[in-house]
C-alpha positions as CSV (number, residue, x, y, z in Angstrom):
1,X,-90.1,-6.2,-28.6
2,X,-92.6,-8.0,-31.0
3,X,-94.9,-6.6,-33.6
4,X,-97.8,-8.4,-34.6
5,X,-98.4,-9.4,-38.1
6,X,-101.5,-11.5,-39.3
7,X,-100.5,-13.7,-42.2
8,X,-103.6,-15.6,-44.1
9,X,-102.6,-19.7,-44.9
10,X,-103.8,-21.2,-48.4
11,X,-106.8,-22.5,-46.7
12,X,-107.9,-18.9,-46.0
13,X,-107.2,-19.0,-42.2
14,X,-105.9,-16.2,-40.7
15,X,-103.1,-16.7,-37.9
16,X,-100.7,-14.0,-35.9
17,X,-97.0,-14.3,-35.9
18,X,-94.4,-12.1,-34.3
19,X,-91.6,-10.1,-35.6
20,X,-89.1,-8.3,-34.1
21,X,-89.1,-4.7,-33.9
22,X,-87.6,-2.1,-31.4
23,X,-90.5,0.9,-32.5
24,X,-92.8,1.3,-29.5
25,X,-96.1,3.1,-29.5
26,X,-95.3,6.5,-29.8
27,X,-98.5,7.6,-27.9
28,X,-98.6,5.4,-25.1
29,X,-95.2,3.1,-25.3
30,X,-96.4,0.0,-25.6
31,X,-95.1,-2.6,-27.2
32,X,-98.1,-4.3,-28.6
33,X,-98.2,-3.1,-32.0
34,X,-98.9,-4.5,-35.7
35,X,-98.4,-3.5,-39.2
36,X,-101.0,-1.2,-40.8
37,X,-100.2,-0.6,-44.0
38,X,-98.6,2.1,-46.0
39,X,-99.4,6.1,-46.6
40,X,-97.5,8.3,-49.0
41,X,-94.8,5.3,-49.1
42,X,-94.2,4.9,-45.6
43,X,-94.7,2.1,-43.5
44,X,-97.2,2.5,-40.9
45,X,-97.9,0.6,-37.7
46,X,-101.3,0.4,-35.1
47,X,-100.8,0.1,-31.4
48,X,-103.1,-2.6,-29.9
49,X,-103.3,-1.1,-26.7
50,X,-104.6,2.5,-27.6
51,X,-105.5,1.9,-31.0
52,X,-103.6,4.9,-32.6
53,X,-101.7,4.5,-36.0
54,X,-98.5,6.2,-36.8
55,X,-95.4,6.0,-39.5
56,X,-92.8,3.8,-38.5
57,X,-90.1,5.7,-37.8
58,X,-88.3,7.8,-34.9
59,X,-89.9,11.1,-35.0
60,X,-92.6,11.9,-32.1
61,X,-96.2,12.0,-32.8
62,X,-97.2,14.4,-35.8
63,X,-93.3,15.5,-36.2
64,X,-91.7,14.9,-39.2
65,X,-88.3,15.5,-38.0
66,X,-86.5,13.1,-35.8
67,X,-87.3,13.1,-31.8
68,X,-83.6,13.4,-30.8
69,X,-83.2,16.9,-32.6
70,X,-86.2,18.1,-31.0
71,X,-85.1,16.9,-27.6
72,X,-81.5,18.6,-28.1
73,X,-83.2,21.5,-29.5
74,X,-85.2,21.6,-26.2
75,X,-81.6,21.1,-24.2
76,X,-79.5,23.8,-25.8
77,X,-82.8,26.0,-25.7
78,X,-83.0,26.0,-22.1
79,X,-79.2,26.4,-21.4
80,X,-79.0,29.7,-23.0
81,X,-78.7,29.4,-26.7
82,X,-80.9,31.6,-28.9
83,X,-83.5,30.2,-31.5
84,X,-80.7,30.9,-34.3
85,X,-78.5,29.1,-32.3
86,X,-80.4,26.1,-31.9
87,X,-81.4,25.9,-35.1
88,X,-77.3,26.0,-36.4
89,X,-76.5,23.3,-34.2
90,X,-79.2,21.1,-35.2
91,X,-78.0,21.4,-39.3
92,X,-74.4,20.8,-37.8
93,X,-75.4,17.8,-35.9
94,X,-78.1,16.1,-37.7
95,X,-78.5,17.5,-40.6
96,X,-81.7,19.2,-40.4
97,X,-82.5,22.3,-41.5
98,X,-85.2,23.9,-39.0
99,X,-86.1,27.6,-38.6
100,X,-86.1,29.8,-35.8
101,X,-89.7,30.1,-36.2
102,X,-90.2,26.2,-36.0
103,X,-87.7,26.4,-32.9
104,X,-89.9,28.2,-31.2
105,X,-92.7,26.3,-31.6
106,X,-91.3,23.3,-30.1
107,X,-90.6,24.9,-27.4
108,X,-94.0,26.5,-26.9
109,X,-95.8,23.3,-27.5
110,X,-93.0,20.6,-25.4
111,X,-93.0,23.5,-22.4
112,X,-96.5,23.6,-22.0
113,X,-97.4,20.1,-22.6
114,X,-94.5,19.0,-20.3
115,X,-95.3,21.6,-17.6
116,X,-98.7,20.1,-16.8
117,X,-97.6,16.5,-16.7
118,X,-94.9,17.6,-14.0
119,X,-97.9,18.6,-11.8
120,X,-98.5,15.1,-11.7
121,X,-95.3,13.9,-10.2
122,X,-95.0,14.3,-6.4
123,X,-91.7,15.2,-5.1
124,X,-90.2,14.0,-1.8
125,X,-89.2,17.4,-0.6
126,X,-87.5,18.8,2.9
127,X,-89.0,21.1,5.1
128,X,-87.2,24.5,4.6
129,X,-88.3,26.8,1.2
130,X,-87.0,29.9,0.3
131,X,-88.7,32.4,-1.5
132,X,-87.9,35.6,-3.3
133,X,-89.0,37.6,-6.5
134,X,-87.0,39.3,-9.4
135,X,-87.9,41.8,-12.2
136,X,-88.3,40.4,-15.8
137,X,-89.1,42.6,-18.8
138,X,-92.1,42.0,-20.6
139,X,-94.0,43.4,-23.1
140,X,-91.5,46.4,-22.6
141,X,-92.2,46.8,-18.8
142,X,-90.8,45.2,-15.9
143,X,-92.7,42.4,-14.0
144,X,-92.1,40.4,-11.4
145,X,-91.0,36.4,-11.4
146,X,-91.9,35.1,-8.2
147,X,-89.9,31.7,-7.6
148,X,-90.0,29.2,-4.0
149,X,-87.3,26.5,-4.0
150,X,-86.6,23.2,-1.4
151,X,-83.4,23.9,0.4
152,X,-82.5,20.2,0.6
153,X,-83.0,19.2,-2.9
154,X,-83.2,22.3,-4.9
155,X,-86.5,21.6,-6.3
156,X,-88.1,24.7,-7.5
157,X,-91.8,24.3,-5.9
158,X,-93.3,27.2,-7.2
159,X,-93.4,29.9,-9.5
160,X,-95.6,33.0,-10.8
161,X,-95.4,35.8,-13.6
162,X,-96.8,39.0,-12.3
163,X,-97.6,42.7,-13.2
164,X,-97.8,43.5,-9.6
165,X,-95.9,42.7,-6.3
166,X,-99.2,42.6,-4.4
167,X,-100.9,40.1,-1.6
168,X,-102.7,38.0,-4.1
169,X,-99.9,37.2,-5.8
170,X,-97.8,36.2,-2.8
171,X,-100.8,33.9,-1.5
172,X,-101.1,32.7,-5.4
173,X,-97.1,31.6,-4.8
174,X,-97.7,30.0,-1.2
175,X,-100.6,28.1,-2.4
176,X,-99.2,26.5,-5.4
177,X,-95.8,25.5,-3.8
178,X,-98.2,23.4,-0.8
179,X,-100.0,21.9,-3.9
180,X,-96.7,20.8,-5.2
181,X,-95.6,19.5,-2.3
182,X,-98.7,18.2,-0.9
183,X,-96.9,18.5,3.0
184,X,-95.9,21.7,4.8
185,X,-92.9,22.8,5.5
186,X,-90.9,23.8,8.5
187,X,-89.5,27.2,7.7
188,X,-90.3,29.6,5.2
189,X,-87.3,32.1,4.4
190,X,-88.1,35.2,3.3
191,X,-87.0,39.1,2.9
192,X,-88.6,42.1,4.9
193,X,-91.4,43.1,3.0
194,X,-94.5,43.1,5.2
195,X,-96.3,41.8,2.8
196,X,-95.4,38.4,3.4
197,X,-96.6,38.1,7.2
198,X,-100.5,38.6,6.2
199,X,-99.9,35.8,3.1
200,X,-98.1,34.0,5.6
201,X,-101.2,33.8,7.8
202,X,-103.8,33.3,5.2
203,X,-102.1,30.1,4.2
204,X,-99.4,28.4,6.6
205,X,-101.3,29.9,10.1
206,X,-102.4,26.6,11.8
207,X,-103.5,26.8,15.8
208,X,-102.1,23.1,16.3
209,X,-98.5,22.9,17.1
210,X,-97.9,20.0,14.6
211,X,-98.9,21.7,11.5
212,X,-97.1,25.0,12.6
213,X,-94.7,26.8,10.3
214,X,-91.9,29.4,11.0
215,X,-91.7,32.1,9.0
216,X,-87.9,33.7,9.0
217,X,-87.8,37.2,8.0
218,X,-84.0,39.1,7.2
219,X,-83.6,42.4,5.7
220,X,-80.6,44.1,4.0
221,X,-77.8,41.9,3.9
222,X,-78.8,39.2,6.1
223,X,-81.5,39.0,4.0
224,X,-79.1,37.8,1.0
225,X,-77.0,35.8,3.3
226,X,-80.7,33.8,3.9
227,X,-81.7,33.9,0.8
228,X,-78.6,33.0,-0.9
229,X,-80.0,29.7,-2.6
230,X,-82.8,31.8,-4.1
231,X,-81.1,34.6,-5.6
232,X,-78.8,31.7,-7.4
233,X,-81.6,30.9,-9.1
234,X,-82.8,34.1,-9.8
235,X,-79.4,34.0,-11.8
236,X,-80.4,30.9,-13.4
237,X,-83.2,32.4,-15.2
238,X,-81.9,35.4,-16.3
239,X,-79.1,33.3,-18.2
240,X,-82.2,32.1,-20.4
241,X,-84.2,35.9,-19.8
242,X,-80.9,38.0,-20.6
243,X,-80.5,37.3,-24.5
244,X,-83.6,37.4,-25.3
245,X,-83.8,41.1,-24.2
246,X,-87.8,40.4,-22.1
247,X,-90.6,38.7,-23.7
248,X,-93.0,40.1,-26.4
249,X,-95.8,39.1,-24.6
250,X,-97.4,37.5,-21.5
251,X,-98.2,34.0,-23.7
252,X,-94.8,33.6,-24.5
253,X,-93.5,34.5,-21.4
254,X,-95.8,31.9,-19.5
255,X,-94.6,28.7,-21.4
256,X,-90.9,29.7,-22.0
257,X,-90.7,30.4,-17.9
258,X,-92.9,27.0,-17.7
259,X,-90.3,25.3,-19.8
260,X,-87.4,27.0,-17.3
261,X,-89.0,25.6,-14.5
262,X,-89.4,22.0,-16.2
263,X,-85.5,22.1,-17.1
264,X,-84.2,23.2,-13.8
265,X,-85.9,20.5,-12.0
266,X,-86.0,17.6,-14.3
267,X,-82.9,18.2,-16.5
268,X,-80.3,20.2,-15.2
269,X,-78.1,18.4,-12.9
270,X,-76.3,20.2,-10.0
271,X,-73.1,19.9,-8.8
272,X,-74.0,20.3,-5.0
273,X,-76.1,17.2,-5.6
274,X,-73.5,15.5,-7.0
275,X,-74.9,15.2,-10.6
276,X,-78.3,14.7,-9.4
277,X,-81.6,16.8,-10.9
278,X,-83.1,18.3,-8.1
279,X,-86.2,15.7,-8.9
280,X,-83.8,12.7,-9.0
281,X,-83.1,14.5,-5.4
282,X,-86.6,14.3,-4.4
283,X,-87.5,10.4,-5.2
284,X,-88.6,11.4,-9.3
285,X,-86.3,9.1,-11.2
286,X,-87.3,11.0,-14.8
287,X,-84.7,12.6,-16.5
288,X,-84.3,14.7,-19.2
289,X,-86.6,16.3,-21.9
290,X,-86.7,12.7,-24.3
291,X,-88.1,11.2,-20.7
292,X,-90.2,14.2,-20.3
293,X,-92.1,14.1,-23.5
294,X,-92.8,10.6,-24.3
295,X,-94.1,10.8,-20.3
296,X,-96.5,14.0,-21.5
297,X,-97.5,12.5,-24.4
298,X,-98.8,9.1,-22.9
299,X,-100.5,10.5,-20.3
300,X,-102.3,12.9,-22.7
301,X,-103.0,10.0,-24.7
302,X,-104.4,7.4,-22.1
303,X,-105.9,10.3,-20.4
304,X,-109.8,9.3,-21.7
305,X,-109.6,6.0,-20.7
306,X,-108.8,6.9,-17.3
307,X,-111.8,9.2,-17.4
308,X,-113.9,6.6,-18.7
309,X,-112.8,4.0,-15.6
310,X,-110.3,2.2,-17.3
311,X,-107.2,1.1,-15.9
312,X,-104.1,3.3,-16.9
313,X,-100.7,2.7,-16.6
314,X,-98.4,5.4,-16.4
315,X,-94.6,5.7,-17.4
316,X,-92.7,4.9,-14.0
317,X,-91.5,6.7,-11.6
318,X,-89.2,5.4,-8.9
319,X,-88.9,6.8,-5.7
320,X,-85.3,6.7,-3.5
């Protein structure tokens, strides 16, 4: 990658060389960037293409401590590791001493901001979904988790924190999982609460045989035998739920269940797709939280232009 440097002759013209350097933009990735002199010591560098300025050095945007601790902090997070945890692991690895406080921040902030540039990846999904709900504790009472996955790849296509088990949630659930998938499915598997059939009809029902959608309902034990790719994953999130003993408030539960979601699909691979994440499954060739982040952060960043008309180039994403 070059950086651009402007170097002024004797005879006071000014001309632009290149020098090699391997730091990109950190807000949009470019590689069009220049020196812009120094602050507190540190070298800093403009990028030509969005115009921001930044120290040169491996740390993300406003960070002071480098992106790969953040990144495995975000990792280990998600796989079950408490906040002391992390921050041990981090000191032992590289050498940086981070609070449990400042742990979960980053995971606050990266869930949230990753969560919402997910939404703009389309998944190739199949056509049968399964949906169930569990009990988490928050706030000291029990609520429900409602979560819809993609039999085929595994992708989790929707999920909801709720007080209540009642019809507008279910209809919340149902409508964001068709938003995520932008198609309709085949089959929808579900238990035998009758809630489901009028939710069912308010958003699948279609009077054209094309767009139709079965709706499979089992109770008792067929309903687990159904259900049994579901109420996995019901077992996925309580690996992250369980030590924390529930969530201290709805807030916190929100983005540490939107980071969940975020790590199931995009990081966690799964041995019955042979290594795969369940997005690399469904044509979304972005892996991992590094991917993840420096994705959320130039889209956040060349989100105005695009606004304003101007072309905008986002990180790729390959479909299979």
């Amino acid at each position: 990658m070059n950086i651009h440097k402007d170097i002024s002759l004797s005879s006071g013209i000014s001309i632009g060389i290149c020098v090699e350097t391997n730091m990109p933009c950190k807000y949009c990735l470019s590689e069009s960037v220049k020196p812009a002199g120094s602050m507190r010591g540190k070298k800093m560098v403009r990028c030509l293409e969005c115009g921001k300025r930044f120290i040169d050095n491996d740390a993300l945007p406003n960070m002071r401590v480098n992106k790969h601790a953040i990144v495995t902090a975000m990792s280990l997070y998600f796989e079950g590791l408490s906040a002391r945890k992390v921050s041990r692991q981090l000191e032992s690895i590289y050498g940086e001493k981070v609070s449990q406080v400042t742990i979960w921040k980053w995971v606050r902030k990266y869930s949230t901001l990753v969560s919402e540039y997910a939404k703009t990846l389309s998944p190739q999904i199949g056509g049968k979904w399964h949906h169930d709900e569990t009990v988490i504790r928050c706030e000291g009472q029990n609520q429900w988790f409602w979560e819809m996955i993609d039999e085929d790849t595994r992708f989790l296509v929707a999920s909801h924190l709720s007080e209540t088990r009642s019809l507008e949630d279910t209809i919340e659930v149902f409508r964001q999982a068709l938003e995520t998938a932008k198609s309709r499915p085949q089959a929808l598997f579900v238990d035998g609460s009758m809630q489901y059939d009028a939710a069912f009809n308010r958003v699948f029902y279609s009077r054209y045989k094309a767009a139709q959608v079965e709706l499979v309902k089992r109770i008792g034990i067929r309903s687990r035998e159904t259900n049994n790719i579901v109420e996995r994953l019901h077992e996925t999130v309580k690996e992250r739920t369980r030590p924390m003993r529930g969530f201290k408030n709805q807030d916190s539960a929100k983005a540490i269940l939107a980071g969940y979601v975020v790590n199931y699909n995009f990081a966690r691979p799964h041995i019955s797709l042979r290594g795969k994440t369940p997005a690399q499954q469904a044509g979304i060739e972005v892996k991992g939280w590094k991917s993840l982040i420096e994705g959320a952060i130039q889209q956040e960043t060349l989100a105005p232009e695009s606004q304003q008309g101007t072309a905008v180039a986002p990180m790729q994403v390959v479909r299979q």
